[in-house]
C-alpha positions as CSV (number, residue, x, y, z in Angstrom):
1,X,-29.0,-14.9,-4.9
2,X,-27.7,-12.4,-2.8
3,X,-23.9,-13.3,-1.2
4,X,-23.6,-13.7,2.6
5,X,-22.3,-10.9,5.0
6,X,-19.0,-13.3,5.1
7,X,-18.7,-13.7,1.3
8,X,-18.7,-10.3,1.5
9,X,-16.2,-9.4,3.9
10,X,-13.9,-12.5,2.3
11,X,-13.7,-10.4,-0.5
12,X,-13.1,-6.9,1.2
13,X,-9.9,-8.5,2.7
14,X,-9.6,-7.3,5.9
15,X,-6.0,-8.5,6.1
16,X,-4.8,-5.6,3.0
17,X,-6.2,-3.1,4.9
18,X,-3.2,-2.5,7.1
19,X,-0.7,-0.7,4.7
20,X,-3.1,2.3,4.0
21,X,-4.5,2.8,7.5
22,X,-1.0,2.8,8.9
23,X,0.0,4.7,6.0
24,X,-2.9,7.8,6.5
25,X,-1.7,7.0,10.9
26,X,2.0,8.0,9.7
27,X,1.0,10.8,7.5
28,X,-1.3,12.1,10.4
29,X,1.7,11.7,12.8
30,X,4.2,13.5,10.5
31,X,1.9,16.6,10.3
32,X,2.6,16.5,14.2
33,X,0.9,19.9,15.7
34,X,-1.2,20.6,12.7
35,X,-3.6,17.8,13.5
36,X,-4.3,19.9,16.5
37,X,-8.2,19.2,16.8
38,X,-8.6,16.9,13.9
39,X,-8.7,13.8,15.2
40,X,-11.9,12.9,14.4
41,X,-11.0,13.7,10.3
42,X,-8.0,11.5,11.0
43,X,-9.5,8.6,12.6
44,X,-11.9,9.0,9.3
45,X,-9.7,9.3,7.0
46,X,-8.1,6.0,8.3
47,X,-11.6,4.4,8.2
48,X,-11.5,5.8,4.3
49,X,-7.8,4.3,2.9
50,X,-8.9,1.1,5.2
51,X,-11.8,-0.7,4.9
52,X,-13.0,1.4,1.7
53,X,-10.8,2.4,-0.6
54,X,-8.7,-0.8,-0.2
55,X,-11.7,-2.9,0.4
56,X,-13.0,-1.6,-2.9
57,X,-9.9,-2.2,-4.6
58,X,-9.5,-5.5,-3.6
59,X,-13.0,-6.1,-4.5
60,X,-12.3,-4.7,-7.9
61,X,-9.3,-6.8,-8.3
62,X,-10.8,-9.9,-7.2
63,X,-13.9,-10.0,-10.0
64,X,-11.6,-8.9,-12.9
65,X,-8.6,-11.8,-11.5
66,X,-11.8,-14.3,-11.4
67,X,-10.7,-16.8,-14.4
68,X,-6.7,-16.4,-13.2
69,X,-8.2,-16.7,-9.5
70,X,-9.9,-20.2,-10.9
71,X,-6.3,-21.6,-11.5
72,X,-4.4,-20.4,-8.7
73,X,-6.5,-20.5,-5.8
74,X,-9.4,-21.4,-7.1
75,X,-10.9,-21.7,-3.1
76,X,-11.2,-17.7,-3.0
77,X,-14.7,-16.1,-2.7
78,X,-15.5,-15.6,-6.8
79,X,-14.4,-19.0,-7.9
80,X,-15.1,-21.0,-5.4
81,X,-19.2,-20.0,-5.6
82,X,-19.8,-18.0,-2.8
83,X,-20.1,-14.3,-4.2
84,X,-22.2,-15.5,-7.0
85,X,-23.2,-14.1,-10.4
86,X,-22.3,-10.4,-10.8
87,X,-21.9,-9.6,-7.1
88,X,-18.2,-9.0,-6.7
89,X,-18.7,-6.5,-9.5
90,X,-21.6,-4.9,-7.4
91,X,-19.9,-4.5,-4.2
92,X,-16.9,-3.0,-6.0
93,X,-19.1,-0.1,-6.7
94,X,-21.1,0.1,-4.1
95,X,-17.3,0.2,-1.8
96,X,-16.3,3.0,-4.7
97,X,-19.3,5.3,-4.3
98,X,-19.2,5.0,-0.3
99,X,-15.2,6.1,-0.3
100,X,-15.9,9.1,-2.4
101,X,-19.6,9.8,-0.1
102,X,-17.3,9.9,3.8
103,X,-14.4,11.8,1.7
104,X,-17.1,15.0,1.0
105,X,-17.5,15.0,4.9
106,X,-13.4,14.9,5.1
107,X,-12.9,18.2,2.6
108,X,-11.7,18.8,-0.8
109,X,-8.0,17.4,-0.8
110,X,-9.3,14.2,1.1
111,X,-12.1,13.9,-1.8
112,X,-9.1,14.7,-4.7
113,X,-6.9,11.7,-3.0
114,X,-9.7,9.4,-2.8
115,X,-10.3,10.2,-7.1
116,X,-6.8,9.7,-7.4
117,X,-6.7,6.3,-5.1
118,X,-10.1,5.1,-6.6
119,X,-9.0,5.6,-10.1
120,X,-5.5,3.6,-9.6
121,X,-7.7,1.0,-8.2
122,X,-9.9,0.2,-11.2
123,X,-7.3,1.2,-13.4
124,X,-4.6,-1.7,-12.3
125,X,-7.2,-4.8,-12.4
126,X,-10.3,-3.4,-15.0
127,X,-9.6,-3.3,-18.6
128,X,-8.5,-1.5,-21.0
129,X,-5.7,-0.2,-18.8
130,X,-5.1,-3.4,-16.4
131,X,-2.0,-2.0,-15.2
132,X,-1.7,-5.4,-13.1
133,X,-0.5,-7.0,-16.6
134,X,3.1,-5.6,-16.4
135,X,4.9,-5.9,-12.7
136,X,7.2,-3.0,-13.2
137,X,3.9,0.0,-13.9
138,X,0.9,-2.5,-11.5
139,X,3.8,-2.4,-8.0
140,X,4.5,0.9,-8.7
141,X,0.7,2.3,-9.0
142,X,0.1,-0.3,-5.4
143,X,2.9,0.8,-4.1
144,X,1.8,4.6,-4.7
145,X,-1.6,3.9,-3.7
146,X,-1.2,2.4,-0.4
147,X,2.0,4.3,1.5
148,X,2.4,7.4,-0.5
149,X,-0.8,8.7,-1.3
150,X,-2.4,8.1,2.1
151,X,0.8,9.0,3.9
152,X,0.7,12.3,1.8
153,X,-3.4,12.8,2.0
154,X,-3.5,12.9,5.8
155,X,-0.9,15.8,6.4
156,X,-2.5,17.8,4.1
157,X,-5.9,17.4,5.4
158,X,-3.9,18.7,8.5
159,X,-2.3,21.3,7.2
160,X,-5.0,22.1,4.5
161,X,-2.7,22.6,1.9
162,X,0.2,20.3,0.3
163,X,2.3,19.0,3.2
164,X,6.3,20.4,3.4
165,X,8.4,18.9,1.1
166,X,10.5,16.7,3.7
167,X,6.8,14.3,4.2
168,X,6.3,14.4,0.5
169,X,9.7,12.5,0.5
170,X,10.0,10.2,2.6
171,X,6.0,9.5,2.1
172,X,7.1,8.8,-1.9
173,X,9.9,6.8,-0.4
174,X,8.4,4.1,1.3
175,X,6.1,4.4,-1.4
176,X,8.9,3.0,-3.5
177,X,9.6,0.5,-1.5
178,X,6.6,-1.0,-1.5
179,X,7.0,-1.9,-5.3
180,X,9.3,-4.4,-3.5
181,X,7.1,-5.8,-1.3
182,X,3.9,-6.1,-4.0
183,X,6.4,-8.5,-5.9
184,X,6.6,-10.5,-2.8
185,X,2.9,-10.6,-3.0
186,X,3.1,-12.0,-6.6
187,X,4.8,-15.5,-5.6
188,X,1.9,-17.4,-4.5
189,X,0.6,-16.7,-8.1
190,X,3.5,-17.7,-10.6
191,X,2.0,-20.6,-12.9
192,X,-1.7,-18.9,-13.1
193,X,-0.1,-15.4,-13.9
194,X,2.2,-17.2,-16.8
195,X,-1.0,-19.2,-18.2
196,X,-2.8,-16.1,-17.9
197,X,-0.2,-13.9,-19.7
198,X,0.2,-11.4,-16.8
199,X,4.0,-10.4,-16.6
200,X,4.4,-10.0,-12.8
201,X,7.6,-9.6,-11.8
202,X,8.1,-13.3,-10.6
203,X,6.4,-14.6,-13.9
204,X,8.8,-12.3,-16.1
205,X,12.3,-12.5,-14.1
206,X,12.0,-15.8,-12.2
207,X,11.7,-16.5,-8.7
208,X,15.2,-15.4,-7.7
209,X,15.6,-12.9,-9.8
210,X,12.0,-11.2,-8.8
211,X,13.2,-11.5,-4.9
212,X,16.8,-9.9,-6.0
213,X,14.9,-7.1,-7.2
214,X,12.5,-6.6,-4.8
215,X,15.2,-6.7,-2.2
216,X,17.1,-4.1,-3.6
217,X,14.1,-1.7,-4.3
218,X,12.8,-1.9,-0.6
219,X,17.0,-1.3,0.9
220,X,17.4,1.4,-1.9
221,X,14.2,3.3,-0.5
222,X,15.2,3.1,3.0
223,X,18.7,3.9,2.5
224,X,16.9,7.0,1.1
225,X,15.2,7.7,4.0
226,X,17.8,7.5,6.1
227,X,19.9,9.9,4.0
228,X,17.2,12.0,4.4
229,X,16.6,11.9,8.0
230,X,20.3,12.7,8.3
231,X,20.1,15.7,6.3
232,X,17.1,17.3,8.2
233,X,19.1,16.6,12.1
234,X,17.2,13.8,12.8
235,X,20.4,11.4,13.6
236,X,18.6,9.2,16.2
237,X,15.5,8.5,14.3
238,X,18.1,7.5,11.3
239,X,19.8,5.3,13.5
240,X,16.9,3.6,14.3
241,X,15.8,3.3,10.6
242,X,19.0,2.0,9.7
243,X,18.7,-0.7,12.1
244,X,15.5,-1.7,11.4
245,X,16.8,-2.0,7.7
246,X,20.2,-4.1,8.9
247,X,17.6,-6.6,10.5
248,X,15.8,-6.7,7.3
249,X,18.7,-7.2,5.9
250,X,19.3,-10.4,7.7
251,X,15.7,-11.6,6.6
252,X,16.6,-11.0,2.7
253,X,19.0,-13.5,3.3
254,X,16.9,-16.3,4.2
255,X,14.5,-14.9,1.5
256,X,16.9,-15.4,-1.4
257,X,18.2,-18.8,-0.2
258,X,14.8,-19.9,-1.2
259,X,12.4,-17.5,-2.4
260,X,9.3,-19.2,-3.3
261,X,9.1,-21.0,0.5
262,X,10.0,-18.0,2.2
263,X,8.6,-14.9,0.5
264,X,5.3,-15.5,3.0
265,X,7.4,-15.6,5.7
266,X,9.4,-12.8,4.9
267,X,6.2,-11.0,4.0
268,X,5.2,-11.1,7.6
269,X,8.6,-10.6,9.5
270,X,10.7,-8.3,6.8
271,X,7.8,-6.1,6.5
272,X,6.8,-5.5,10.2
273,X,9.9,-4.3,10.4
274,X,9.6,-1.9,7.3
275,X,6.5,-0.7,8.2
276,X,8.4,0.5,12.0
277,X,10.7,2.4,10.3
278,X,7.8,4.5,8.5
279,X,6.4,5.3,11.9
280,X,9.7,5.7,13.5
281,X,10.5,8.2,10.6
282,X,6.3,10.2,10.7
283,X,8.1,10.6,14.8
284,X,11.0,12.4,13.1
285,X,8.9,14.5,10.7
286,X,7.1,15.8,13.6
287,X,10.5,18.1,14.3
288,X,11.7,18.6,10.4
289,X,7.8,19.4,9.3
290,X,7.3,21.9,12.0
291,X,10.3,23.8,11.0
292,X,9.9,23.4,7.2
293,X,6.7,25.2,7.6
294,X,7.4,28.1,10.1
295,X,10.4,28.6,7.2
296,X,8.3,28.9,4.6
């Protein structure tokens, strides 16, 4: 029985493909002048870390999470019946091979990136790895996967070589900060991950110790960047940053009051606000890149 075109599309996730697309937008806006005429690979390469290589992941996550799936939200596409039989497995292969087939027409650091993003992807649901099963090593490889290795992938395509030093740091950065936000993610999923035996974050710590930490990994990152951004001249865009991060700040509040209501909530309003400061800091790369590159 082959799955309808809305099964299959329910399992994609739509919703995750945000982070990576904004992500590659960010790195693409960072490289500033060296994107010159390569729009088209940009608005490609968005098309890749989007609906491909994240679709495929969360394809790949969703058939190996199947039986934990069953006990927490058993109404998803797998367990509920409607991606029957072997089918999630399918389209997480047929998502993998597409990624890798648009990232030959992209060039050779765009193919390497997609490898990299492809093999974090089965590597933190599929056996024998399942690098989901431990909170601290599954957020960091997400985390990795879907701000700094897309932030980092599009500047080099535009630069056709590694990217200067000041977007691998602040790409890495936010990358670190979304550890924080993937444990947010892991709330909804408590009792099935503990029955289950996967040590997320909120299984392992607790729900108020999990948002504690989270908190302080996604301020610790963007106090980073700031930092940076002050070191390179950019005092306005670090200003702006370090607003964004006191009205985040505010959010965490709420957010620890009462972590299991509110980690949704704050998952919608804490991060929109994170994921400004990332462009707001690709604007300020624009100046610091440029120079880093006539230096060198």
């Amino acid at each position: 029985m082959v799955p309808a075109p809305s099964a299959v599309l329910a399992l994609l996730k739509p919703i995750t493909w945000f982070p990576p697309m904004w992500a590659y937008a960010c790195g693409a806006v960072s490289a500033g002048a060296a994107t010159g005429e390569r729009w088209p690979y940009v608005l490609g390469g968005v098309l890749l870390a989007g609906p491909l290589v994240c679709g495929a992941s969360q394809a790949v996550n969703d058939w190996f999470d199947r039986h934990v799936d069953a006990i927490n939200e058993p109404d998803r596409v797998i367990p509920s019946g409607r991606m029957p039989g072997r089918w999630g497995l399918y389209v997480a292969i047929a998502m993998s091979a597409l990624s890798l087939a648009l990232a030959t027409f992209l060039g050779p650091v765009v193919v390497l990136a997609t490898v990299i993003g492809l093999i974090f992807a089965w590597a933190y649901s599929a056996p024998p790895f399942r690098l989901k099963k431990n909170g601290w090593f599954g957020n960091a490889a997400v985390g990795f996967s879907y701000e700094s290795l897309p932030w980092i992938t599009a500047a080099a395509a535009a630069f056709g070589t590694l990217p200067p030093i000041p977007i691998i740091v602040i790409a890495i950065l936010y990358g670190i900060g979304a550890h924080g936000i993937m444990t947010l993610n892991d709330f909804k999923s408590i009792e099935g991950d503990r029955q289950m035996g996967l040590a997320s974050l909120p299984a392992m710590l607790g729900a108020d110790r999990a948002a504690r930490v989270a908190c302080g990994i996604m301020a610790s990152a963007q106090i980073g960047v700031v930092a940076a951004l002050v070191a390179w001249d950019q005092p306005w865009h670090a200003g702006i940053v370090a607003c964004l991060l006191i009205a985040q700040l505010a959010c965490m509040g709420r957010l620890l009051r009462d972590p299991k209501r509110h980690a949704v909530w704050y998952s919608a309003v804490g991060v929109g606000l994170y994921v400004s400061g990332m462009m707001v800091s690709a604007v300020a790369l624009m100046t610091v890149a440029g120079a880093s590159s006539v230096g060198g």
